[in-house]
N, C-alpha and C positions, 0 to 999 in steps of 0.2 A: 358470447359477446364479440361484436366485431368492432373495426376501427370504427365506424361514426357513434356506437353506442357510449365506447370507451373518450371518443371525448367528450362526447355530451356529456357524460358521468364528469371530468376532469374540470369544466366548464361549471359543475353545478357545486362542485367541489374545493372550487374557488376559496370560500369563505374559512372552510378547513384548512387551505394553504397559507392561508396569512394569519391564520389562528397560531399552527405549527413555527411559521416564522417567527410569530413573536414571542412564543414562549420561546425558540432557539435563543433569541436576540435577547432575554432576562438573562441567559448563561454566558453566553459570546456574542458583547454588541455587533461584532461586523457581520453578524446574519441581516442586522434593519438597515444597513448599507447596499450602495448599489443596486436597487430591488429594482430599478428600471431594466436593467441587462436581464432578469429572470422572464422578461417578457419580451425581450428585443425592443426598448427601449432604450435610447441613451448609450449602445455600444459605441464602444473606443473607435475614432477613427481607422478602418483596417484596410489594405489593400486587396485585390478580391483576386484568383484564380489558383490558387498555391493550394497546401495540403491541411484538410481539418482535423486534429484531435483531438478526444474526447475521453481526459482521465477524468474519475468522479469526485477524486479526494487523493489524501497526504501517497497512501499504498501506489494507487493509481497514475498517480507524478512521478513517482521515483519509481518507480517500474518501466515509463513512458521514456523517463530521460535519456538512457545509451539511442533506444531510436529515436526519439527527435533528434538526437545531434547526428546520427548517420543518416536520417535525410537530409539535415541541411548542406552535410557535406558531398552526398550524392547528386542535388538536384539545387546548388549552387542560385538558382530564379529564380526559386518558388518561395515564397512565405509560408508559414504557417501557423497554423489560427488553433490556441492552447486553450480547452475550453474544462471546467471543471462545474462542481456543485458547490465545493464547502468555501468557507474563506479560509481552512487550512488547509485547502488543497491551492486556493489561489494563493497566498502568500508563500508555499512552496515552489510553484510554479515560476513568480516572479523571482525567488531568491535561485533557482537554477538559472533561469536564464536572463541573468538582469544584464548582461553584458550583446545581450547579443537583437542586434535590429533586426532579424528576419521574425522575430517571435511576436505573435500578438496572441493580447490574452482578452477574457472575458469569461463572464458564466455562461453555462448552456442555459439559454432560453427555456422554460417549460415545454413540456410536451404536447402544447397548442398548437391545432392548425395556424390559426394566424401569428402566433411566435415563430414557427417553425418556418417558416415563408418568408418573412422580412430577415431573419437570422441568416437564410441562405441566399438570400436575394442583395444580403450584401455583402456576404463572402465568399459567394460563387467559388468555391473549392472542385478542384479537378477530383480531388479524388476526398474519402472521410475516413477515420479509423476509430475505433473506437475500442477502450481499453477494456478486456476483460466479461464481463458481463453486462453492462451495461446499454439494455438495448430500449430504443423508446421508438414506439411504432409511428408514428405520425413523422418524426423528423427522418425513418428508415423511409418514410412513405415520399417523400416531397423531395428526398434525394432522387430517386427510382424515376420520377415524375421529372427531373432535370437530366438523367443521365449521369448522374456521379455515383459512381460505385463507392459500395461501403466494404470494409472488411471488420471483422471483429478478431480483434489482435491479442496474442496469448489469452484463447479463451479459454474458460474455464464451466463447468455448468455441475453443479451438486445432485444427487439424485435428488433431494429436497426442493432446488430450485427447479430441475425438469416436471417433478411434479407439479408445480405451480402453474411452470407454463404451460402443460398439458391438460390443466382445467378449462384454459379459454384457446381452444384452436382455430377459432373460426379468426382471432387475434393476430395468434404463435406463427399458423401456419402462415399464410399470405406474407409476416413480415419477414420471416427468414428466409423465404422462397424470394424475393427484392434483393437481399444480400449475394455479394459478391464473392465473398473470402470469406473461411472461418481459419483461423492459424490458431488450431487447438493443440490443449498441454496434454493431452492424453487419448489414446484409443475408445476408455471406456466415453468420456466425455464427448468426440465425435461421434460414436454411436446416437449416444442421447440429441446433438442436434439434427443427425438426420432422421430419427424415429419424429423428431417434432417438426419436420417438414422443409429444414433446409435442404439443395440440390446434394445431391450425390458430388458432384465435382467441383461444390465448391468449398467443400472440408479438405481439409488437411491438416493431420498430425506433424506440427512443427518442434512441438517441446513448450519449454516453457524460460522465456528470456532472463527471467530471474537468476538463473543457473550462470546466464553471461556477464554476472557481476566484477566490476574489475575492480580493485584497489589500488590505490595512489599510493606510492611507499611512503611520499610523504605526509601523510595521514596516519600510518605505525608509526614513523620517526616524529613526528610531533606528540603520539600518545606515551611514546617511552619517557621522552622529555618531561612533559609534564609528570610524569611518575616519578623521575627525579627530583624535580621539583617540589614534589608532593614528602619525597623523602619515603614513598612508600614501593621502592620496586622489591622487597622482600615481604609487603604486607598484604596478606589474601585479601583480594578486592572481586566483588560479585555485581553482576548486573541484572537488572529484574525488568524489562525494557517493557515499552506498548500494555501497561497494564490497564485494566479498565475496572468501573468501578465493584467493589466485593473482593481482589485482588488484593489492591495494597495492604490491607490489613494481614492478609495470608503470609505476605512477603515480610512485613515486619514482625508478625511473630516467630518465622521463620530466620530472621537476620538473632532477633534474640536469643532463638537457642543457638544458634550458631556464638554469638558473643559468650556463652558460656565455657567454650572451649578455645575460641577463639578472640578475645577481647580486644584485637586492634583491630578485628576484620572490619572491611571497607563497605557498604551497599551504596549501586549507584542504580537509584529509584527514578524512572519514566515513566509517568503518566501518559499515555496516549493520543490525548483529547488537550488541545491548550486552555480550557475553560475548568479544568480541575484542578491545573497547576497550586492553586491558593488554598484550596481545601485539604489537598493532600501535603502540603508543604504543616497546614495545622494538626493535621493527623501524624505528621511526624512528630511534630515538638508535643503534641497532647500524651504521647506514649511512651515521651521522655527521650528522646531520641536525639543526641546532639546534631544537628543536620542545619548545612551549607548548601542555599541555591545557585545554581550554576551562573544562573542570570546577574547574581550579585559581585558576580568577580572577586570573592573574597575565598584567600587561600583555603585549600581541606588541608587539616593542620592532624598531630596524631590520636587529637581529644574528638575528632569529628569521626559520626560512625553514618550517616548514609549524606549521600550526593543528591539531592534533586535535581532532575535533568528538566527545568523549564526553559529550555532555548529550543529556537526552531533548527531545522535542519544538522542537527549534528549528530543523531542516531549513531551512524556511523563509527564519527569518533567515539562517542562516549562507551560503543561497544569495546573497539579498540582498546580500551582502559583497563578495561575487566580482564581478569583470567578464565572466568565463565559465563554461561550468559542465560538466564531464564528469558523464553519468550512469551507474552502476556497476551489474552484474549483467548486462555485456552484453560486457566481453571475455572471462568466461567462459560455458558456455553455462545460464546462469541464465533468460533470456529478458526481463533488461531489468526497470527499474523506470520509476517516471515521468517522464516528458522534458516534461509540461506544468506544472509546478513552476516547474523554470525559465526557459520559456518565459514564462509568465505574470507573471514577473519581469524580461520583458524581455532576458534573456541569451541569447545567444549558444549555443548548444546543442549538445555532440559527444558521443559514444556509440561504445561498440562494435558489432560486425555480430550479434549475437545477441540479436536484439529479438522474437522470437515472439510472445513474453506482450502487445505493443505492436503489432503489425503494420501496422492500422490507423492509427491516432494519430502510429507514424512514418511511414508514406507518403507522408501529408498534409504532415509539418515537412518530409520532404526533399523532396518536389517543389515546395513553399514556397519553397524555398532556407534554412531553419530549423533543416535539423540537419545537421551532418556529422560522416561515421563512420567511425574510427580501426581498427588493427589489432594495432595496437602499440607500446611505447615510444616509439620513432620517428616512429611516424607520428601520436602524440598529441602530444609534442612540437610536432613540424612546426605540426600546427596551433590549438594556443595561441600560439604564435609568432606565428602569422600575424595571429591576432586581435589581439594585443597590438599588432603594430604596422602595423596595415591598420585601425583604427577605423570606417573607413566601413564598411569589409565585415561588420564585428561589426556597427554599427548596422543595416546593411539586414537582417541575418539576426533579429536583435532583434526589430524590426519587422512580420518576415515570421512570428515565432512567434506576435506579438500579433493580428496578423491571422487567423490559424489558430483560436486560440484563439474569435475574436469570431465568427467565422463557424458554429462549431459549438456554441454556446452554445445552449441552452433547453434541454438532456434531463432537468434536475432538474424543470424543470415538469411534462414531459410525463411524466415517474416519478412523481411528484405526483399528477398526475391519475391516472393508470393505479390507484395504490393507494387513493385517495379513493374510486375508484369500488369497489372490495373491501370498503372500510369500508363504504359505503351500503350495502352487501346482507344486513349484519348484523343 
């Protein structure tokens, strides 16, 4: 299949796109929102010659954020144009940078010729970046066709997902061969984009930005507070973060047995997805659970046993909270969310065995001694148990995350540089 097949395919495929919308939109009304910007209709008025990015969603924004804000402070000029899929990746987006007039935002237009052409035809971007894996041939094509270099930034590529692209080369190859940059998280995964037909020079092993996580101290001093507040800084409090659906239920039988030995212990329960928030808030109370949503601002008191985290943006803190931190999308085969979150917060780190999307980044925590990885109720239990009441062994693993962390730190620079050097050719 090549590019004209693949949109004519896209084109005829139409009618399944607004099928998929509206069943999104049954879950989460702001999917029947804004559908004019999925077509390049109706974009926000935006200044045009600055820098394009392209996170997909919530992961992809907050991965984006340290560099978008070291471009704005590098290239003080330029605007730039924050482009995503989900509405919680847009409302992410906006809640980062609501303070700040260089940023416009929008959804990425589909992957039509004629969206992809009026999308760039009014944002005229010097240069485009694009977070992670997410590549769409037509918009890589019509940059090419202007002269704007694209990079794909802290890339990433699965053996699962090379084999994908390795089905349609007549595709793969011509769009990576277009591309400017690849600022890849690993060796193995440079290999795989030059086997599928990217140039040779234009890969590089940069790491992976995630590692460059910084904390605000006062983000710990606001979570200690609130613990005192809570009247719980002597009481074992666990977090079960980015769960998706088939999870929670694991996590709360897991908090059960834990209340057998533990009966003040604390669960602070994150659903993933903002459209679950209400269902699994009824999965708590259905299971008998005395449980406080975070959105309701009403104190966790010492009769409450798990935390609902349906607020946006506060991952962060709500890790901050915990003494340990299960990370979610990995007792089912989702392939894992971030395990350097927590890490970087010094916690203690457990996960299920379905880390694909992480392969790397977990290697490194478990041969650290940084992460360890559960299977089920049972054996998540077992080991928050363990941490709660072995403290050294939580602190060394702590430790061993923060270490991990330090050690692979600088890829935002050398992304930096990689894409300075794109600008200068302009």
């Amino acid at each position: 299949m090549n590019r004209t097949l693949y949109s004519a395919l896209f084109y005829l495929g139409l009618p399944l796109v607004a099928i998929r919308l509206w069943l999104r939109a049954r879950k989460a009304p702001a999917y029947a929102r804004r559908i004019g910007e999925r077509f390049s209709w109706g974009l926000p008025t935006m200044g045009p010659g600055g820098i394009w990015v392209h996170a997909v969603s919530v992961g992809e924004s907050i991965a984006a954020a340290p560099m978008i804000r070291a471009l704005l402070q590098r290239y003080p000029q330029l605007p730039i144009t924050v482009t995503c899929m989900t509405p919680t990746g847009s409302e992410r987006i906006k809640a980062l940078f609501a303070n700040e007039p260089r940023i416009q935002h929008c959804y990425l237009p589909y992957d039509l010729p004629c969206a992809a052409k009026r999308f760039l035809d009014q944002v005229r971007p010097k240069l485009a970046v694009i977070m992670e894996t997410e590549l769409w041939p037509n918009h890589i094509h019509q940059c090419a066709r202007r002269g704007i270099p694209v990079a794909l930034a802290n890339a990433r590529l699965s053996e699962r997902s090379a084999r994908g692209y390795a089905r349609f080369p007549k595709l793969t190859r011509p769009m990576l061969a277009q591309m400017n940059l690849f600022a890849v998280q690993t060796e193995a995964e440079a290999e795989r984009f030059r086997q599928l037909g990217a140039r040779a020079e234009t890969v590089e092993v940069t790491g992976s930005i995630k590692f460059d996580l910084t904390i605000d101290p006062q983000l710990l001093e606001s979570a200690s507070a609130l613990r005192r507040q809570w009247q719980a800084v002597e009481r074992p409090v666990w977090i079960a973060a980015s769960t998706h659906e088939g999870e929670d239920e694991v996590v709360l039988a897991a908090h059960r047995r834990l209340l057998d030995s533990y009966p003040d212990a604390l669960l602070i329960l994150v659903p993933r997805h903002p459209e679950r928030f209400d269902s699994v808030a009824q999965l708590c109370e259905r299971e008998g659970f005395a449980t406080v949503r975070r959105s309701s601002a009403q104190p966790v008191g010492p009769q409450t046993s798990v935390l609902l985290g349906d607020t946006m943006g506060e991952l962060l803190f709500l890790y901050a909270l915990a003494d340990s931190a299960f990370v979610g999308g990995s007792l089912v085969p989702n392939g894992g969310h971030n395990l350097l979150e927590p890490a970087a917060l010094a916690k203690p780190v457990l996960s299920g065995p379905h880390l694909f999307n992480f392969l790397e980044i977990a290697a490194q925590l478990r041969a650290a001694g940084a992460l360890a990885e559960v299977e089920d109720a049972e054996s998540l239990a077992l080991a928050v148990q363990r941490l709660f009441e072995l403290p050294r062994d939580a602190q060394r693993m702590a430790e061993a995350g923060l270490a991990v962390m330090r050690r692979n730190q600088g890829a935002l620079q050398r992304l930096l540089d990689g894409l300075g050097r794109l600008l200068a050719r302009d």
